[in-house]
SEDO-205859 format. One record per residue (C-alpha): x, y, z; residue in one letter; residue number from 1. Coordinates in steps of 0.2 Angstrom, whole numbers, plus 5000, padded with zeros to 4 digits. Example, Ala and Ser with C-alpha at 12.3 -4.5 7.8 and 13.67 -1.06 7.14 Angstrom:
# SEDO-205859
site X = 5062 Y = 4978 Z = 5039 selum = A torti = 1
site X = 5068 Y = 4995 Z = 5036 selum = S torti = 2
# end
This chain:
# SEDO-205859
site X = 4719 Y = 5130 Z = 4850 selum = X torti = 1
site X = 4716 Y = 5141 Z = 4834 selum = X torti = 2
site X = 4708 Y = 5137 Z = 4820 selum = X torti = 3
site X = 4715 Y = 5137 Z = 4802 selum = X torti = 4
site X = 4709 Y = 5154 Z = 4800 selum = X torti = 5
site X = 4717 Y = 5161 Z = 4816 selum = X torti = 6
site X = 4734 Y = 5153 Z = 4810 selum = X torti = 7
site X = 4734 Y = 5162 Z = 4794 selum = X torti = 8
site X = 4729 Y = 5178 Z = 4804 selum = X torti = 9
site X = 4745 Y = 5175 Z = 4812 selum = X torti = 10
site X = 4758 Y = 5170 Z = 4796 selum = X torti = 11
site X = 4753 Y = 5189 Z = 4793 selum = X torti = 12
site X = 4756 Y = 5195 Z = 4808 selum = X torti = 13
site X = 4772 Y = 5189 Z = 4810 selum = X torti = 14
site X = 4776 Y = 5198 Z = 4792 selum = X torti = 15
site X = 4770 Y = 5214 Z = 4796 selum = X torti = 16
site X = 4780 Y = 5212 Z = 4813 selum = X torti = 17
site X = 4795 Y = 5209 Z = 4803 selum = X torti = 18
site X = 4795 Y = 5229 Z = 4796 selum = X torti = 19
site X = 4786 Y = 5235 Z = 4816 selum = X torti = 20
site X = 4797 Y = 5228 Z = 4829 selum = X torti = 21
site X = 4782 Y = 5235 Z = 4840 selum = X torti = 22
site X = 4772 Y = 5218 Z = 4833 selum = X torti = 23
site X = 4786 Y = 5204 Z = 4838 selum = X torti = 24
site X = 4776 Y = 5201 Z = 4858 selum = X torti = 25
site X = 4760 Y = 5200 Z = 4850 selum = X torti = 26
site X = 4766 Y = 5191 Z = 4838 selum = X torti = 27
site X = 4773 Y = 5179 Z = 4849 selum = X torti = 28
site X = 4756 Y = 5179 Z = 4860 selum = X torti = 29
site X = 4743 Y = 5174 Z = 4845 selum = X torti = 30
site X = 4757 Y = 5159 Z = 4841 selum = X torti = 31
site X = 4752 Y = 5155 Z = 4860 selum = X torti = 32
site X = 4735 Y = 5155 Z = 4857 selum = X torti = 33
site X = 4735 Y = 5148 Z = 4840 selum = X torti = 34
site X = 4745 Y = 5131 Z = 4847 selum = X torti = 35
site X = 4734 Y = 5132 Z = 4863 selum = X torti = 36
site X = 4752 Y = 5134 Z = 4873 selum = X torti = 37
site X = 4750 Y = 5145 Z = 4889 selum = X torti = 38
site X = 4769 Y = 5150 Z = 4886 selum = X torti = 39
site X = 4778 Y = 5155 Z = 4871 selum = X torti = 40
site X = 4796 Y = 5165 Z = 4871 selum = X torti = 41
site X = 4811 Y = 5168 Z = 4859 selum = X torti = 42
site X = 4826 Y = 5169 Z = 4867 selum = X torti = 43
site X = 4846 Y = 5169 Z = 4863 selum = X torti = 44
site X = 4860 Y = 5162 Z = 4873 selum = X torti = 45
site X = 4878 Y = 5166 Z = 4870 selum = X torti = 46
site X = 4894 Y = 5157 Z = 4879 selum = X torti = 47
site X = 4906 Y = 5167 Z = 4874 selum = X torti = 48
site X = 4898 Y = 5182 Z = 4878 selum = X torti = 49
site X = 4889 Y = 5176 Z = 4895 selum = X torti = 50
site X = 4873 Y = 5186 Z = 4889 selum = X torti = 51
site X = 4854 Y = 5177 Z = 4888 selum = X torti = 52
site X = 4840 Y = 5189 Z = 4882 selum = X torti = 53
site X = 4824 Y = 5185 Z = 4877 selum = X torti = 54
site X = 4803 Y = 5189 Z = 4871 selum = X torti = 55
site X = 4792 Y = 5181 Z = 4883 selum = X torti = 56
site X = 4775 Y = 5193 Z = 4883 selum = X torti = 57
site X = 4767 Y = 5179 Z = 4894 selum = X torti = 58
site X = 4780 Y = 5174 Z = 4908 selum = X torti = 59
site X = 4778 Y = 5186 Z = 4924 selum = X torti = 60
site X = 4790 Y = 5200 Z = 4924 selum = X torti = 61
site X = 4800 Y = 5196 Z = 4939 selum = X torti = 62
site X = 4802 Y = 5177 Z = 4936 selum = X torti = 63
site X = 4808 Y = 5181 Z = 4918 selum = X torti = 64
site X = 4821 Y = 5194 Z = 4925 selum = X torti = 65
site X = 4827 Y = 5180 Z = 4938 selum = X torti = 66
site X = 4828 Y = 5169 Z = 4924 selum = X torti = 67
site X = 4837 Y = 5180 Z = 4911 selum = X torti = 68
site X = 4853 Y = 5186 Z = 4926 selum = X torti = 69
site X = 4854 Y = 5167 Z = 4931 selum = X torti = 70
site X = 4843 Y = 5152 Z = 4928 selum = X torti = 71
site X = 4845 Y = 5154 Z = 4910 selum = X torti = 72
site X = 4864 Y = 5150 Z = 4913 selum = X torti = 73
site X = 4863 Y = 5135 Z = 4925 selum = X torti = 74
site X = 4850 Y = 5127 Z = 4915 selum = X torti = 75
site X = 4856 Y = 5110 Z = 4908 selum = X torti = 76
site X = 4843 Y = 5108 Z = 4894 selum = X torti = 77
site X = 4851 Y = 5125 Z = 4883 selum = X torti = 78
site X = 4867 Y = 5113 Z = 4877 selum = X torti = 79
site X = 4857 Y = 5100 Z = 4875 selum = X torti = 80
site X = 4845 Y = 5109 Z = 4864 selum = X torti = 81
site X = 4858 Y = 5120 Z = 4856 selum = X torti = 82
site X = 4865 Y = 5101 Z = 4846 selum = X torti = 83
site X = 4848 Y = 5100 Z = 4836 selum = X torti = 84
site X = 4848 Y = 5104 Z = 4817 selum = X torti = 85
site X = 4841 Y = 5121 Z = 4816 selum = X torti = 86
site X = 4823 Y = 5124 Z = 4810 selum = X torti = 87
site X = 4821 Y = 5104 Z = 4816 selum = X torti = 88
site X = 4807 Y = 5104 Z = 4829 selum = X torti = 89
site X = 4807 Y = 5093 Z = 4844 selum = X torti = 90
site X = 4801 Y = 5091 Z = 4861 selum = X torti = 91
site X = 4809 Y = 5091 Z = 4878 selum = X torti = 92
site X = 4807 Y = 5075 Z = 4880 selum = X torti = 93
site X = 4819 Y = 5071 Z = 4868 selum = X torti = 94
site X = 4833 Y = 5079 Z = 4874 selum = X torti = 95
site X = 4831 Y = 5075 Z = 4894 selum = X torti = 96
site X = 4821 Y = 5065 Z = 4904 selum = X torti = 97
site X = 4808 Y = 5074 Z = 4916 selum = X torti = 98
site X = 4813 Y = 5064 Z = 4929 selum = X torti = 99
site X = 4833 Y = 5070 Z = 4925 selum = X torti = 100
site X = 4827 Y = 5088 Z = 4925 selum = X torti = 101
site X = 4816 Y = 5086 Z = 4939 selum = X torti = 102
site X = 4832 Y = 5085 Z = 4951 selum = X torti = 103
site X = 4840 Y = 5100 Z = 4943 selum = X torti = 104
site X = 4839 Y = 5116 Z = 4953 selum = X torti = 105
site X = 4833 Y = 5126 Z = 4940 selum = X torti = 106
site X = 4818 Y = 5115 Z = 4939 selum = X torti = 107
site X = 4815 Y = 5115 Z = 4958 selum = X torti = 108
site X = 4820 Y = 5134 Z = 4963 selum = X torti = 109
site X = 4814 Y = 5140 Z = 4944 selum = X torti = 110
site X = 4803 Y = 5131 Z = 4934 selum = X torti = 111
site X = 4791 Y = 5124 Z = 4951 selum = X torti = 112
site X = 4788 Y = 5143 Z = 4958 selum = X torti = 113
site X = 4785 Y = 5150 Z = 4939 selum = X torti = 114
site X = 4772 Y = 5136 Z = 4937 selum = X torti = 115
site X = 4782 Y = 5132 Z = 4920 selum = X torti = 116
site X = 4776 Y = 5116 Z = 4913 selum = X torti = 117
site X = 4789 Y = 5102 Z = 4906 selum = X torti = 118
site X = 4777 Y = 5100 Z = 4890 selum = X torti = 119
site X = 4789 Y = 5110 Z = 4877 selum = X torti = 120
site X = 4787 Y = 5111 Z = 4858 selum = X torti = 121
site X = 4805 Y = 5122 Z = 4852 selum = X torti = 122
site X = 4816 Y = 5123 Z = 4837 selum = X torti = 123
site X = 4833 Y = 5132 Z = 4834 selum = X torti = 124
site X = 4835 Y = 5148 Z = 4825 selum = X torti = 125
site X = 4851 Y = 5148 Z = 4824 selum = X torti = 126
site X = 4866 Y = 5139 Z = 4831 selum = X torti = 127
site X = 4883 Y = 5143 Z = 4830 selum = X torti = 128
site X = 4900 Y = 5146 Z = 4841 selum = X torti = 129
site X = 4893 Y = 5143 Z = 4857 selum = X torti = 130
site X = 4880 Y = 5155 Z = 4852 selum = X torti = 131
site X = 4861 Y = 5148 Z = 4849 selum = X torti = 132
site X = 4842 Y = 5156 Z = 4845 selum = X torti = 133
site X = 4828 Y = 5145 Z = 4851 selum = X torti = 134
site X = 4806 Y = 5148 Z = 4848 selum = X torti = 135
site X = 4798 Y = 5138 Z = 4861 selum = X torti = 136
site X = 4780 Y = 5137 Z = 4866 selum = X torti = 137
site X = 4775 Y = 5126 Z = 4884 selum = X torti = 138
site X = 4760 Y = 5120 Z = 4890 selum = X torti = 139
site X = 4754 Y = 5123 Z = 4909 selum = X torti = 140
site X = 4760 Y = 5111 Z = 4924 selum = X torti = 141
site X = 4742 Y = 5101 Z = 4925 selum = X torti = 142
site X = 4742 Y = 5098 Z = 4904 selum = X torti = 143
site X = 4759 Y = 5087 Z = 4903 selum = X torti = 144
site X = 4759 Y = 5082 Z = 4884 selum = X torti = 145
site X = 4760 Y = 5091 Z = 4868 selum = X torti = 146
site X = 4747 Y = 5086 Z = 4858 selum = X torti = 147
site X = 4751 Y = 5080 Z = 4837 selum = X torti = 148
site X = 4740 Y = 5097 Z = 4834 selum = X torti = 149
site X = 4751 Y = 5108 Z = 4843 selum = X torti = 150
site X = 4768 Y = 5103 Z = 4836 selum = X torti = 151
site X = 4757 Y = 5104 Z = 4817 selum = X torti = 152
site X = 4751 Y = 5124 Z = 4823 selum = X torti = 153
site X = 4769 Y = 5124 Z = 4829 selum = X torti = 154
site X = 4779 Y = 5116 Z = 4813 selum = X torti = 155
site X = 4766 Y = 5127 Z = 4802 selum = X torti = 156
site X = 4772 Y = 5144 Z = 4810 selum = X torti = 157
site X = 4789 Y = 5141 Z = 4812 selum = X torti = 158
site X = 4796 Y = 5144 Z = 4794 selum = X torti = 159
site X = 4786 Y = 5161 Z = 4793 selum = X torti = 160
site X = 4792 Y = 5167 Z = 4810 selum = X torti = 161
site X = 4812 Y = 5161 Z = 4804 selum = X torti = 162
site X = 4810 Y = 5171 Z = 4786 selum = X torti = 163
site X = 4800 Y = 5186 Z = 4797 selum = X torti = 164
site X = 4815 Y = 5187 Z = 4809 selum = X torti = 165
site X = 4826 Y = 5187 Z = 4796 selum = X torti = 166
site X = 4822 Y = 5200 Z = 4784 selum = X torti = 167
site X = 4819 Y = 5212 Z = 4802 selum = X torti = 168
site X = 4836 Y = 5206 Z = 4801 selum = X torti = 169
site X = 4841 Y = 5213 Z = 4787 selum = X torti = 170
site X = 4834 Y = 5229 Z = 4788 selum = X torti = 171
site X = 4842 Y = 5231 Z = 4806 selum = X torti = 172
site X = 4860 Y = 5228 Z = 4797 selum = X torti = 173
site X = 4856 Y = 5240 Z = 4784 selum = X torti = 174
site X = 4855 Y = 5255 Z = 4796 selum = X torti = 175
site X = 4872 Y = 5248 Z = 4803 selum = X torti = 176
site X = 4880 Y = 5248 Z = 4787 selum = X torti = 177
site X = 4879 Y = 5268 Z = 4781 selum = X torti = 178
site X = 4892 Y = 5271 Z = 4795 selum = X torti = 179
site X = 4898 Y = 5254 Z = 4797 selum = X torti = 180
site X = 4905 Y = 5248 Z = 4778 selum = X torti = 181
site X = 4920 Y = 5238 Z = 4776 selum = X torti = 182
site X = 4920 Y = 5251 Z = 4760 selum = X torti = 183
site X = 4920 Y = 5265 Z = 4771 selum = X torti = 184
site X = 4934 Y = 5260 Z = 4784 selum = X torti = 185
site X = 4946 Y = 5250 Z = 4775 selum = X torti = 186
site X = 4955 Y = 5266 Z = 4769 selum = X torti = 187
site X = 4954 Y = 5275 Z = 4785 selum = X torti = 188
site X = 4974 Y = 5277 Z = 4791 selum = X torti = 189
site X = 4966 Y = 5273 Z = 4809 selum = X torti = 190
site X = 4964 Y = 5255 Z = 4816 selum = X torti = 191
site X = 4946 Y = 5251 Z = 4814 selum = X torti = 192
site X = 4937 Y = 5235 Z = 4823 selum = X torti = 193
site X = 4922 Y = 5230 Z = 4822 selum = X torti = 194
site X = 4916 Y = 5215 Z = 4836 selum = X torti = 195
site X = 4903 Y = 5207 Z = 4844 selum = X torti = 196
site X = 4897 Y = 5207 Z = 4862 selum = X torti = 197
site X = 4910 Y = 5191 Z = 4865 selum = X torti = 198
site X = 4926 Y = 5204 Z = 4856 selum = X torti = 199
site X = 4924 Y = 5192 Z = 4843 selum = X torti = 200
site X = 4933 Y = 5202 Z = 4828 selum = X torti = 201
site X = 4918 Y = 5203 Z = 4813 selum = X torti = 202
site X = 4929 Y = 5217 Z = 4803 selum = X torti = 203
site X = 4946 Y = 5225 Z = 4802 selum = X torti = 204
site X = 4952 Y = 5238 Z = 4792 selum = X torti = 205
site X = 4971 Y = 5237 Z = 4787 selum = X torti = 206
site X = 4976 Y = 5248 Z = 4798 selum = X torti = 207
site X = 4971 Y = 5237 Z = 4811 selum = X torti = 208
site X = 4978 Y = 5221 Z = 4807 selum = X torti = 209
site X = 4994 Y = 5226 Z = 4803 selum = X torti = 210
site X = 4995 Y = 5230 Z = 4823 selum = X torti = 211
site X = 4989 Y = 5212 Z = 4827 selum = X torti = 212
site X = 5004 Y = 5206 Z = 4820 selum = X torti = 213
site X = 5015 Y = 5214 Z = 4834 selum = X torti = 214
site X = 5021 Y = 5206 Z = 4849 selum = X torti = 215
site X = 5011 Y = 5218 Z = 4861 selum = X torti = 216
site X = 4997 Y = 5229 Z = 4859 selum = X torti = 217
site X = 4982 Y = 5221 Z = 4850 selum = X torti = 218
site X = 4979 Y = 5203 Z = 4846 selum = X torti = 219
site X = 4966 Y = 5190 Z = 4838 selum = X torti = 220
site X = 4965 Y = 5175 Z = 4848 selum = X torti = 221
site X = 4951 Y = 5162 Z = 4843 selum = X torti = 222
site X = 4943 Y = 5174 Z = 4834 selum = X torti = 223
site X = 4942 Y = 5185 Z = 4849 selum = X torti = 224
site X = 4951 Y = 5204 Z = 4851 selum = X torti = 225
site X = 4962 Y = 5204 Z = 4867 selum = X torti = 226
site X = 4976 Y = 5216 Z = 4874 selum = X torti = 227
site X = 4994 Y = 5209 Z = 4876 selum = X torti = 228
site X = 4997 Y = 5218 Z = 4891 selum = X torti = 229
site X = 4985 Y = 5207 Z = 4901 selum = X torti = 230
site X = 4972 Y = 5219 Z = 4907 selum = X torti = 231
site X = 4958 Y = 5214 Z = 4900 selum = X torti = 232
site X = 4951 Y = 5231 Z = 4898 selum = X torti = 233
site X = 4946 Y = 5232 Z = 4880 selum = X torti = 234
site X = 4934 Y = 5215 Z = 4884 selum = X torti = 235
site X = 4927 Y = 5225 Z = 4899 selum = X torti = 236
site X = 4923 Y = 5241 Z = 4887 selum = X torti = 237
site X = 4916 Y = 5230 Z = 4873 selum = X torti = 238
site X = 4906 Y = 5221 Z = 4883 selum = X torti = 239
site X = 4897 Y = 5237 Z = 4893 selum = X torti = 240
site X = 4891 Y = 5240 Z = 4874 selum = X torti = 241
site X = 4879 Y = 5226 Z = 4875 selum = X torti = 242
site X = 4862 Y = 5235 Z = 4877 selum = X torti = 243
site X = 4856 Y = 5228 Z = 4894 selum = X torti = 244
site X = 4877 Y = 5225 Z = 4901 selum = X torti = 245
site X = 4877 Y = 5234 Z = 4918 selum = X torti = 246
site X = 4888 Y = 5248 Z = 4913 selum = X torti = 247
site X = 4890 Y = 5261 Z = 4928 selum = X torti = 248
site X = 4900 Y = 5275 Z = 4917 selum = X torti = 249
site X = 4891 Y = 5271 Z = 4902 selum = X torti = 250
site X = 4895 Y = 5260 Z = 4886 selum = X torti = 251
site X = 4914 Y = 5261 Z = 4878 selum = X torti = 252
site X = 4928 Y = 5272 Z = 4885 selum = X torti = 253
site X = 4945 Y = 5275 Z = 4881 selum = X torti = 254
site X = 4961 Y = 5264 Z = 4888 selum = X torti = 255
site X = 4978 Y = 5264 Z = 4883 selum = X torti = 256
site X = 4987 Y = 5248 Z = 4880 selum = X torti = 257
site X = 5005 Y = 5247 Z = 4887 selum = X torti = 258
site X = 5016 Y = 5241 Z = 4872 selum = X torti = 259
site X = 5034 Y = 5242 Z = 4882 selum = X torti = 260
site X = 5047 Y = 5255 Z = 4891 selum = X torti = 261
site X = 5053 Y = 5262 Z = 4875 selum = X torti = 262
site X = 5037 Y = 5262 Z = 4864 selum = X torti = 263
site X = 5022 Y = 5272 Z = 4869 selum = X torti = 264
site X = 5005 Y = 5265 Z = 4873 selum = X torti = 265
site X = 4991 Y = 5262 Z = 4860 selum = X torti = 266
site X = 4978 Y = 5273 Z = 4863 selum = X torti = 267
site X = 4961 Y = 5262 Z = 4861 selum = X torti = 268
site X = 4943 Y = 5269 Z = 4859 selum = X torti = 269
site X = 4927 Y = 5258 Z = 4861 selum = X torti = 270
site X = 4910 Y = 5266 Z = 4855 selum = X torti = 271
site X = 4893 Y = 5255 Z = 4853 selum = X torti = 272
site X = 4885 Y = 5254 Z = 4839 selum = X torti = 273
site X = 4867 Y = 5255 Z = 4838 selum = X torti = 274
site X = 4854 Y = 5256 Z = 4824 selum = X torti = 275
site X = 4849 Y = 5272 Z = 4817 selum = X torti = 276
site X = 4834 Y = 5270 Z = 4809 selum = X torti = 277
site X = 4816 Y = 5263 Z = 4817 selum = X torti = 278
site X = 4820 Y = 5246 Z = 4818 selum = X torti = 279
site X = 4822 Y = 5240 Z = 4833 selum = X torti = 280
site X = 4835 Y = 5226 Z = 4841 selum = X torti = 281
site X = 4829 Y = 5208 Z = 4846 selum = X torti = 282
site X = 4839 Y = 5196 Z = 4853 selum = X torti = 283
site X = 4841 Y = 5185 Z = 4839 selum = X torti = 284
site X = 4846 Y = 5199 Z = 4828 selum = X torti = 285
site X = 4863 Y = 5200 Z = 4841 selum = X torti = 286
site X = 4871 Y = 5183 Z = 4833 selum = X torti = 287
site X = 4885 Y = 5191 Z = 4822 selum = X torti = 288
site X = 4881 Y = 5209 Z = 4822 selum = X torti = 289
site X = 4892 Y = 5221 Z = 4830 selum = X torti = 290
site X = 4890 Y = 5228 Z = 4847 selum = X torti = 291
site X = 4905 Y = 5239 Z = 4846 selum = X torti = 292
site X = 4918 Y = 5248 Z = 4835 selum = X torti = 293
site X = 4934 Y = 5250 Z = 4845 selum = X torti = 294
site X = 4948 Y = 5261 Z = 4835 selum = X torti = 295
site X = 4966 Y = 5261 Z = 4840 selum = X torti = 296
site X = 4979 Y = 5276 Z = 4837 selum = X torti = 297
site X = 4996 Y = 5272 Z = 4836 selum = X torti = 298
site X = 5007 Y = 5288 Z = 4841 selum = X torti = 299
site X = 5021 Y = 5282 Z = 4831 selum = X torti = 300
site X = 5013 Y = 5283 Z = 4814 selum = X torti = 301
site X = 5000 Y = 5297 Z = 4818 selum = X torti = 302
site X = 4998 Y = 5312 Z = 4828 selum = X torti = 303
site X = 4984 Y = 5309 Z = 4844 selum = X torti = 304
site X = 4971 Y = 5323 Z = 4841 selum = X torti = 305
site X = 4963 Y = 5328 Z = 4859 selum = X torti = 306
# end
């Protein structure tokens, strides 16, 4: 473990890695040493969006890839985890037995070969609809109990790296916003939409919702952008905006929505959305900030410019 002198190091670490992205995995590597952890990570999981990502400088490369694609999402312990009070820390123990885990297969096809030990410290970032951001630091297999030292380093650092995250955060948004405004695109004559990686609808100009109020077209379900003609294309475009989504033609396209034999189709453009400036995403910062602005043309109110 660290000393008090090695903790305060890192409480300015983690604020200087809050304006240099470049910072966050070592960061995240001194909190390892400073609880005397031999694992520490910040991940994200979302439901909705079926996408896990996470910062994990100490765990081996190909395991944390195996992890990410699909352990991540048959591993019982995230909605347990994801019903604490965020910023509460707690142990795994609390929220499943070992010998419950131990029969999972993630613990015996995962967690065995990657030498992961059961001896986890976490708290939540964030949790929200079916979305949840968790800091978690682990001991080795052969040192199977968190000390009381470990979760003080660990309750100590925790509010730093939750207000660090936060203003990286901020600044993130801000280089979304010059293009991205509600100011800027409410007076547009175009529907514009702003979403999420899960579609969820986060902004629409008026243009916009006065076509979610028709029968066929574009709709708002659950919070969630859908077409009416039962494709499911504009949720496969969206989602290829997410940053690491496999995407084989790239992120976004263009579709048009069938609205009925007499009416033509909407014509529906999705573009990602990425930050301008030097600040670079983390997977935290991907709760409630677009991925993707989808437009819509509807040719009987404007002319379709190719």
């Amino acid at each position: 473990m660290g000393t008090e002198d090695d903790l305060l190091a890192l409480i300015d670490l983690v604020y200087e890695a809050a304006f240099d992205s470049e910072l966050w995995t070592v960061a995240l590597s001194r909190l390892a040493d400073v609880t005397g952890t031999a694992q520490v990570g910040l991940a994200c999981m979302d439901c909705l969006a079926h996408t896990y990502d996470s910062i994990a400088p100490r765990m081996d490369p190909v395991l944390n890839e195996k992890y990410k694609s699909y352990w991540a999402f048959h591993n019982p312990v995230w909605a347990r985890a994801a019903q604490q009070p965020v910023g509460k820390v707690f142990l795994f123990d609390s929220i499943m037995s070992r010998k419950a885990f131990s029969t999972t297969p993630v613990f015996n096809e995962w967690f065995r070969p990657a030498e992961f030990g059961l001896a986890i410290v976490a708290a939540n970032l964030f949790v929200g609809d079916q979305v949840s951001a968790l800091l978690c630091a682990a001991n080795t297999p052969k040192n199977d109990l968190i000390s009381p030292q470990q979760v003080l380093a660990f309750k100590i650092a925790l509010p730093h790296i939750d207000r660090a995250l936060r203003i990286h955060r901020e600044f993130w948004i801000r280089d979304l916003d010059h293009d991205t405004a509600p100011e800027r695109l409410e007076s547009l004559q175009r529907g514009v939409i702003l979403v999420d990686g899960a579609a969820r609808v986060l902004f629409a100009n008026a243009a916009a919702r006065s076509l979610f109020g028709s029968e066929v077209g574009l709709t708002v379900r659950a919070g969630r952008l859908h077409s009416t003609d039962g494709e499911g294309a504009v949720q496969g475009l969206i989602a290829s905006c997410i940053r690491k989504a496999p995407a084989p033609r790239g992120p976004g396209g263009q579709i048009s929505i069938t609205r009925g034999p007499h009416t033509s189709p909407l014509r529906v453009t999705v573009m990602p959305l990425r930050s301008k400036g030097n600040v670079a995403e983390l997977p935290w910062l991907s709760v409630d900030i677009p991925v993707a602005i989808v437009t819509v043309s509807d040719p009987a109110s404007e002319t379709w410019m190719n």
